[in-house]
N, C-alpha and C positions, 0 to 999 in steps of 0.2 A: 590536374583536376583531383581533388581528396575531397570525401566528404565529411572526414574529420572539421575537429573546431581549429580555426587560427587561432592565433596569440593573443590575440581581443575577442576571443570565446567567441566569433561567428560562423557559423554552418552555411556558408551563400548568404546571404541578403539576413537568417535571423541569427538571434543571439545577443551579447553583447551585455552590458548591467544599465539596466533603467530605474537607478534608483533613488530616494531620498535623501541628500547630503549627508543627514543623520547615521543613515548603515553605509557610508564611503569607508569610515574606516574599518567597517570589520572587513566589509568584501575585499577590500586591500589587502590585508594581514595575510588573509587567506590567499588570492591571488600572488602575490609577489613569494609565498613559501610553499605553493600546494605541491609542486613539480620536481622541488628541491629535497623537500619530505619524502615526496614517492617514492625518489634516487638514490638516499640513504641504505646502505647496505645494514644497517640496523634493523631500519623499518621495514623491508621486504623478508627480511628473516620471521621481525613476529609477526608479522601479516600476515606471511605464508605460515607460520608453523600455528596460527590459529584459527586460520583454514583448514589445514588439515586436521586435528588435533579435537577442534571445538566444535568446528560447521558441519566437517564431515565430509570434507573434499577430497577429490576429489568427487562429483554426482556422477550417478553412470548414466552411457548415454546406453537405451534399451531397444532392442527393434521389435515393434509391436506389430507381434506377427498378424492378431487375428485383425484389426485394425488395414494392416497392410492389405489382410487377404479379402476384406471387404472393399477398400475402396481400390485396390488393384494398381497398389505402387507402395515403396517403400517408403514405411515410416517410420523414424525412430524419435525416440522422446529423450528428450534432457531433463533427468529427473532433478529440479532444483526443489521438486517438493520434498525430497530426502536430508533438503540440511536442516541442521538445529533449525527450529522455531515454524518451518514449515514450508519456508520459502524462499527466495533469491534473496530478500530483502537485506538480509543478515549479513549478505557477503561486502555492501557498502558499510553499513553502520561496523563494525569489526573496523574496516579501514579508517572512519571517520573518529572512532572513538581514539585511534591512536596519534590520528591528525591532531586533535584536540587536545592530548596529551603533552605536544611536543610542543604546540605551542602556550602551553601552561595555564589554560583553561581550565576550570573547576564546577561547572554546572552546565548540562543540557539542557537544551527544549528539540522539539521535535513539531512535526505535523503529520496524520495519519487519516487514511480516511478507511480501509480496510483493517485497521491493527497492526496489520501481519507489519508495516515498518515501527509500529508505534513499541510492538512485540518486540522486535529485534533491538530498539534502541533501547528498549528498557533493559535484555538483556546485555547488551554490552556496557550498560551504567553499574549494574548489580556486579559483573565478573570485574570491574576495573573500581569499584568502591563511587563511583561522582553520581551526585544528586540530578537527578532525569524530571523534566516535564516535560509531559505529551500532549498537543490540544489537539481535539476531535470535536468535531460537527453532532452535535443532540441526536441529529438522526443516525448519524453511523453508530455509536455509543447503545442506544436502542436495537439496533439491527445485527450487531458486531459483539454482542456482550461475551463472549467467551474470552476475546480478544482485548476486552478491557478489563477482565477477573484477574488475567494471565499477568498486563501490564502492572495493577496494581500488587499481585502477589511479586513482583519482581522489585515491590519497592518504589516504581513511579508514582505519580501525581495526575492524573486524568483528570486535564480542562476543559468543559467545555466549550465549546461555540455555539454562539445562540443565535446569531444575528444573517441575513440572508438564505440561503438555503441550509442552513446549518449541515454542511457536508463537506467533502474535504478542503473546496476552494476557501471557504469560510476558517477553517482550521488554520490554514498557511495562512491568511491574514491576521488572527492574533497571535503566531509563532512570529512573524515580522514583527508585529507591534510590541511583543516582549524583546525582544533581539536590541529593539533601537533603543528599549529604557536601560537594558542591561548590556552595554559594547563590551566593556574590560575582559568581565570574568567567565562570558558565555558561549558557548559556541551551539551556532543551530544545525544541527544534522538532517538536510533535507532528505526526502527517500526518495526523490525520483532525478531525471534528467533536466530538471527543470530550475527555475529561478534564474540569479543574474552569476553572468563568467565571476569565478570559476566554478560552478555547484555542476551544471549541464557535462561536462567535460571532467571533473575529477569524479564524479559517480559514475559515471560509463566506464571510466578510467580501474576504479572499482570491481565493477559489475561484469570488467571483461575477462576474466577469468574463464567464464562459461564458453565465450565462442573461442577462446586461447584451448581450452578441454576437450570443446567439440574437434577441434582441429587434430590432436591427438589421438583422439577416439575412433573416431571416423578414419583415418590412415589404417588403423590396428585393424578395424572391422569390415573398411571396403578399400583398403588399397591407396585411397585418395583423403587428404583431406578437406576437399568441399565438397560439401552438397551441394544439388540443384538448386533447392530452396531452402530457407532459414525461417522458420513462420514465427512468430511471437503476437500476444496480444500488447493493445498499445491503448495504456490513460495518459500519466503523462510519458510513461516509455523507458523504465529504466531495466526491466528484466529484457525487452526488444532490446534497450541498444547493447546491455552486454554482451545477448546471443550474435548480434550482428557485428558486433566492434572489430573484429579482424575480417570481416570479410567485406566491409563496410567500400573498399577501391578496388574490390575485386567482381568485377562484372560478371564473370560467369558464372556466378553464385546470387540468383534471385534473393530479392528479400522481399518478403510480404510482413504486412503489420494489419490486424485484426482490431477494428474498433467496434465501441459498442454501439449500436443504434438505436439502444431500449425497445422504446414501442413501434418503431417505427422514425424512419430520417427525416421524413417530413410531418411527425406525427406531433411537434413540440413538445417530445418527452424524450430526448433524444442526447448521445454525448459522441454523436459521428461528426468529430472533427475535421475532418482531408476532406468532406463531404459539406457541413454547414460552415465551417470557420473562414475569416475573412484576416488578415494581418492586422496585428493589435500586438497590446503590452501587458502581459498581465504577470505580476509577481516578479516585477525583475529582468522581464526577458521578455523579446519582439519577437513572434510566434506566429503560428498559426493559431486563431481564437474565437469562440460560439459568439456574437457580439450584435446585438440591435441596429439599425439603419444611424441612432447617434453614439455607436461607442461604447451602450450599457454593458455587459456583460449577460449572456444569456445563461439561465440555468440550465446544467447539464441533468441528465437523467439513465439510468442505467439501474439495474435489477444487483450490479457487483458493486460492492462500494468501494472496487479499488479502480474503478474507468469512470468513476461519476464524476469525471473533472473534463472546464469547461475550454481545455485546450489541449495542445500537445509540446513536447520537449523540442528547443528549436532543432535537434538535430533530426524528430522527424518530417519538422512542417520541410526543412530542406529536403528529406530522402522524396517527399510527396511529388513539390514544386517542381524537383526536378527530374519526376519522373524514375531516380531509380528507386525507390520502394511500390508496389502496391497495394493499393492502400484497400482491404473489404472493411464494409459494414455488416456487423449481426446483429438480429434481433433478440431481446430476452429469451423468446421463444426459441431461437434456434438454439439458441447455448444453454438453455437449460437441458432441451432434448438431447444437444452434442454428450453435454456431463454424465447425464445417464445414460450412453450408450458406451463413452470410455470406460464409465466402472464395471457396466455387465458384460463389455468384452476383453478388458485387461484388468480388473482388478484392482484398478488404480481409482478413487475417487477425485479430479482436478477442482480445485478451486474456482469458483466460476468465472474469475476473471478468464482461467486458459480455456474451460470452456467453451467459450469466443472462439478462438484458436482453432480450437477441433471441429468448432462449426462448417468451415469451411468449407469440407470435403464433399459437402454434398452439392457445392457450386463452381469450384475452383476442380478443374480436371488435370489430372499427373499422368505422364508415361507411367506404365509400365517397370519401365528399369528406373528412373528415375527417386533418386535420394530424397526424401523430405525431411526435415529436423522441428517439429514442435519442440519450443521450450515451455517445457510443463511445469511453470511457473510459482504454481502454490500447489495444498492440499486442500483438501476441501473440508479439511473439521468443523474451521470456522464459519461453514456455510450449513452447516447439516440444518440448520431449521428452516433455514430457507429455501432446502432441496424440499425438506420435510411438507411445508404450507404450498410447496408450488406443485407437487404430486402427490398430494395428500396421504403421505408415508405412514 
């Protein structure tokens, strides 16, 4: 039993490519060389050496004392808000820009619905010289503007999306729609776990650096390298599945994943997937999905605009189904509160996606001696107006 992807990118029952004959052959190109690239004793050189070098990795992992000493169990934080751009994000698009390199691509697109990847890919377009578009949802673009100042000072193209809930799901649909006019010369650098084999399984692939860290770390500082629990927030899941990626067949290491629940789960403003979603397709990949009685696709809703999507990465709708991940819902409310209470007791401001995350604690009970590991995900810069209007700052 593994809860990794097979060979046809499935996670148990989801996964796999459901896609338009039109993008067969890009997802080919990429599948039949993704694995091949990885293994390249070239490619893991500049990969690793611009991780270290560029990102700023290794992140440390920090045990937060006063945190600990309130909820009365050990918790340490994987600071991935410490690398360039702010966030995990950075540590996939690095690896994708070199994928894309190798196979002799010359122009990005992307999709974003926080920035924080739209950020990262513009920065790995600007350090490697290739021409970068980013599409984003009208509303995140409005909510997100620091995020889209950054992308355009890096020399990106910021398109928006107008159409649906102009939010990230909306985004990745005109990132597909340019993808299939442009096959030859383009390569699209998705930012999460998500989309059709291989995108799910080479970003984890990516992103696992962090639970490859944690494992390192955690030896040095308790002797062991697991912890009890592995917490991460979860949209479509690509900073959860790095944190989780090595510990993923190893049972005696809990994993929880944090959704958002906006106003409430049954409030229909909501993007608590493990909790409303039904099996569907959306973007390429058979999932776990928010979806009306005929199929529609329900809009998602969340306070973060990096969980306001209306599914999850098949590798978590598997960890859910089958019971090894657990899966919470938070409310806006709790993760706002969580946010404010990490910054006034460690000093750290989190991005309100990991917010979520920190929410927890005040539901979810831990021993004592017991390990906990939040992957602290982002920073919270690009949220400051939003902390601003929601506590009247």
């Amino acid at each position: 039993m593994t809860y990794h992807a097979n060979e046809k990118g499935y996670y148990g029952e989801f996964g796999g490519a459901f896609i338009p004959e039109m993008l067969y052959p890009n997802t080919e190109e990429l599948r039949q060389n993704y694995l091949q690239i990885m293994e390249e004793p070239s490619f893991i050189e500049e990969f690793r050496g611009l991780l270290k070098d560029y990102v700023g990795r290794p992140t440390p992992l920090y045990f937060a004392k006063r945190l600990s000493d309130k909820y009365q169990t050990k918790i340490y934080l994987k600071r991935e808000d410490l690398c360039h751009t702010g966030a995990h994000k950075v540590n996939n698009t690095i690896g994708q820009i070199l994928m894309a390199k190798r196979l002799g691509k010359t122009r990005i697109i992307a999709e974003t619905g926080a920035g924080q990847h739209g950020v990262a890919t513009a920065t790995v377009c600007a350090l490697m010289g290739i021409e970068c578009v980013v599409y984003m949802g009208e509303i995140d673009i409005s909510r997100q503007a620091p995020n889209v100042a950054r992308m355009k000072m890096l020399g990106a193209e910021v398109r928006p999306a107008l159409s649906g809930s102009r939010t990230l799901k909306d985004a990745t649909n005109e990132a597909i729609r340019d993808w299939i006019n442009n096959p030859v010369n383009t390569h699209y650098i998705i930012g999460s776990v998500v989309g059709p084999h291989p995108y799910p399984d080479m970003v984890a692939r990516f992103q696992a650096v962090i639970s490859e860290e944690i494992q390192s770390q955690l030896l040095e500082k308790e002797g062991t390298p697991n912890p009890d629990y592995i917490v991460a927030c979860v949209g479509g899941g690509s900073n959860a599945a790095g944190a989780y990626y090595h510990y993923l067949d190893n049972e005696d290491v809990g994993i929880i994943a944090v959704e958002a629940a906006g106003k409430g789960i049954h409030s229909g403003e909501s993007a608590a997937t493990s909790a409303l979603g039904k099996v569907g397709i959306i973007h390429g990949s058979k999932t776990l999905l928010m979806q009306t009685s005929d199929g529609q696709i329900t809009e998602p809703y969340s306070i973060s605009a990096g969980l306001d999507y209306p599914g999850v990465g098949p590798m978590h709708a598997n960890l859910f189904t089958s019971g090894r991940g657990e899966f919470i819902s938070i409310t806006d409310d709790e993760a706002m509160n969580a946010g404010l209470l990490v910054s006034q007791l460690e000093g750290i401001i989190p991005a309100i996606e990991t917010s979520h995350a920190f929410a927890i604690f005040d539901y979810r009970k831990f021993k004592q001696d017991d390990i906990v590991v939040v992957n602290l995900s982002g920073r919270g810069d690009k949220d400051l107006q939003t902390y601003i209007d929601y506590f009247k700052l």
